[in-house]
C-alpha positions in Angstrom: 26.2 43.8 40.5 25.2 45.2 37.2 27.8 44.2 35.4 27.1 40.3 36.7 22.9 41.1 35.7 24.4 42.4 32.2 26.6 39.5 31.8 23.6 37.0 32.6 21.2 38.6 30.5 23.9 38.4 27.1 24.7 34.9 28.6 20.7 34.1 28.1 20.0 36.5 25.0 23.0 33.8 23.4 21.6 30.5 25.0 18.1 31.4 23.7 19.5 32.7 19.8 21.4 28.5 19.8 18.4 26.8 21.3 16.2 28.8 18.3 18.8 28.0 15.9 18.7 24.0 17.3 15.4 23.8 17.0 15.4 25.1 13.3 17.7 22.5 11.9 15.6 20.1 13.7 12.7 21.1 12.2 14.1 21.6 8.9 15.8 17.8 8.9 12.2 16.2 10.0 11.0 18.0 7.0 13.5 16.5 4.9 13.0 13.3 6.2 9.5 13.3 6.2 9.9 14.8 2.6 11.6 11.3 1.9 8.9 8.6 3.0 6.6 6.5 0.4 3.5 5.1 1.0 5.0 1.9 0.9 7.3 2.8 3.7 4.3 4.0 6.4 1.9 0.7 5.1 4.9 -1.2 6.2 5.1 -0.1 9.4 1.4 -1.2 9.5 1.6 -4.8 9.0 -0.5 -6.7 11.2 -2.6 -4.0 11.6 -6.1 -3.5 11.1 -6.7 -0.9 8.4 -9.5 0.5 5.6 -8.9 1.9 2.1 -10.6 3.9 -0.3 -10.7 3.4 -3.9 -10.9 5.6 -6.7 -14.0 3.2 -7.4 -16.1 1.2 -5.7 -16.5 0.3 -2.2 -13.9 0.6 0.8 -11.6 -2.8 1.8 -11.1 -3.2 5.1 -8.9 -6.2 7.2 -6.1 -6.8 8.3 -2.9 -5.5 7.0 -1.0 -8.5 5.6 1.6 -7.8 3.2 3.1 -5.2 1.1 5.0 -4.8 -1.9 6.7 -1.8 -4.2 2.7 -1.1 -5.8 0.6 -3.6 -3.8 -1.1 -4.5 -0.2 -2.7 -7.0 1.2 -5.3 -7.3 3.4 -6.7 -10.5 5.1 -10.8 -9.3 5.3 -13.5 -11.3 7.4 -14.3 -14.6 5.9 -10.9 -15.6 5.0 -10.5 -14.0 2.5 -7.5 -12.0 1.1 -7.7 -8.5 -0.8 -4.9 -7.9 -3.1 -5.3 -3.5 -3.5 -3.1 -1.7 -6.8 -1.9 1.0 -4.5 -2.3 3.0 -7.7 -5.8 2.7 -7.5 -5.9 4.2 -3.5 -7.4 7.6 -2.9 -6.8 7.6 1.0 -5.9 4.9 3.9 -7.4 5.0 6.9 -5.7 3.6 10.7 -2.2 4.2 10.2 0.0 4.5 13.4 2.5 7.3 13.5 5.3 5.5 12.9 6.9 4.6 9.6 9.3 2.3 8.1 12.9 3.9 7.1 12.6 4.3 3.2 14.6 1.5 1.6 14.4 -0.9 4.2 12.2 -3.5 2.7 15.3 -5.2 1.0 16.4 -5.2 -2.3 14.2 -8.6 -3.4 11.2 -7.4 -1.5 11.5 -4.3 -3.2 11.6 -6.0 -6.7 8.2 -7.9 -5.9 5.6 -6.0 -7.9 2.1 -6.7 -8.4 3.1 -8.8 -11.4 4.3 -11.2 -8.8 1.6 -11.0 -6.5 -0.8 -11.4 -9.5 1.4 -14.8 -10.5 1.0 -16.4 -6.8 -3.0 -16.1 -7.5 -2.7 -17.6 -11.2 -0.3 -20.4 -9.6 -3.0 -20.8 -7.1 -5.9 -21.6 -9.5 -7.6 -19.5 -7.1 -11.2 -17.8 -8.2 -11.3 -14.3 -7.8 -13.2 -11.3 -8.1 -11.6 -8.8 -9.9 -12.8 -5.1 -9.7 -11.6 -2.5 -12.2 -10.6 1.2 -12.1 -14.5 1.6 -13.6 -16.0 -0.6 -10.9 -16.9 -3.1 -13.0 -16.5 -6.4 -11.2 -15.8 -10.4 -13.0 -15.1 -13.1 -11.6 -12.9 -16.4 -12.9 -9.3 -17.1 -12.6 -6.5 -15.7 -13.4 -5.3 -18.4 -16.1 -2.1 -15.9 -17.2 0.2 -12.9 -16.1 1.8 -11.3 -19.1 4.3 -8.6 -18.8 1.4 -5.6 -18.4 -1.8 -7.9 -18.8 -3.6 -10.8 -17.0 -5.9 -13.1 -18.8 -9.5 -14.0 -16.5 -11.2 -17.1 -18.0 -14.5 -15.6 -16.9 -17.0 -18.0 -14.8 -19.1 -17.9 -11.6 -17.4 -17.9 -8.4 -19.3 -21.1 -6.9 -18.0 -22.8 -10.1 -14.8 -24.7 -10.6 -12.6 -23.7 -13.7 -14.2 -25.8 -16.2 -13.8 -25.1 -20.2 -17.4 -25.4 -20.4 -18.1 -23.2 -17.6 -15.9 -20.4 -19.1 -18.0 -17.4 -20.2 -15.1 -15.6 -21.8 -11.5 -14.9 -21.2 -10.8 -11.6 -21.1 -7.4 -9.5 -21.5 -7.1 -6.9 -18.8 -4.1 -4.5 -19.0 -2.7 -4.6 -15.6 -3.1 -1.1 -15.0 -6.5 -1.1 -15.3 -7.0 -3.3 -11.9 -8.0 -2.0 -8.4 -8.4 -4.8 -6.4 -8.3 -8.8 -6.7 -10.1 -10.6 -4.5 -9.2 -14.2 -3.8 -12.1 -16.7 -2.7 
């Protein structure tokens, strides 16, 4: 009999020191995994979704998570109007599920269509937009060029058509210096 109680308490002292040792490698590969995810792989998970984000300047965007690429999101926001964010420009996301996208998933295209693309679409569009900096300053026009690491914004009201004699100014923006386009 004490032999069998010794036996059993080995048999549990062993099944407790794997179960320990199981739950360590677990532990350690979620970390690694976890230690593997971008942005862009949880914001994809999120499509559809309703979300808000925070800028490094100016106010918060909230709608509807619509799109996202390698540096970029989209949200559709009341009115019917779309946001296009510089994930650059983030400082935190707010309404994120738990899940998340497995990294690399997106594709190898959709992975090669950067905000320079997204930025072309509006310009192709003739589109008016408002166009808010890393500063905060805000101008409005359309896009009338996207250059390799600049966009050129003949500058009028948004209530105004693209006319040459409604142009304020066309301004060069380097493309990193934009937080969010907003498309009328």
């Amino acid at each position: 009999m004490r032999w069998e109680r010794l036996f059993e308490d080995l048999e549990a002292q062993l099944s407790a020191a794997e179960h320990a040792e199981l739950a360590g490698q677990v532990a350690d590969r979620t970390r690694r995994e976890v230690a593997r995810l971008r942005l862009v792989d949880r914001l994809r998970s999120a499509v559809g979704h309703p979300l808000s984000v925070q800028l490094r300047a100016g106010e918060p965007v909230s709608g509807r998570l619509s799109g996202v690429g390698p540096d970029w999101l989209l949200l559709e926001i009341p009115g019917g109007r779309e946001a296009l964010v510089v994930l650059a420009s983030l400082t935190g996301v707010h309404g994120l599920g738990a899940h998340s996208a497995a990294p690399g998933s997106e594709g190898r295209v959709a992975a090669r269509l950067g905000l320079r693309y997204a930025l072309g679409g509006i310009a192709r569009d003739r589109a008016p937009v408002a166009l808010t900096l890393l500063d905060a300053t805000t101008l409005t026009g359309t896009l009338d060029r996207v250059g390799a690491d600049f966009v050129e914004l003949a500058e009028h009201p948004l209530d105004e058509p693209r006319r040459r004699g409604d142009v304020l100014d066309v301004r060069t923006i380097p493309v990193g210096g934009i937080s969010v386009v907003l498309r009328h």
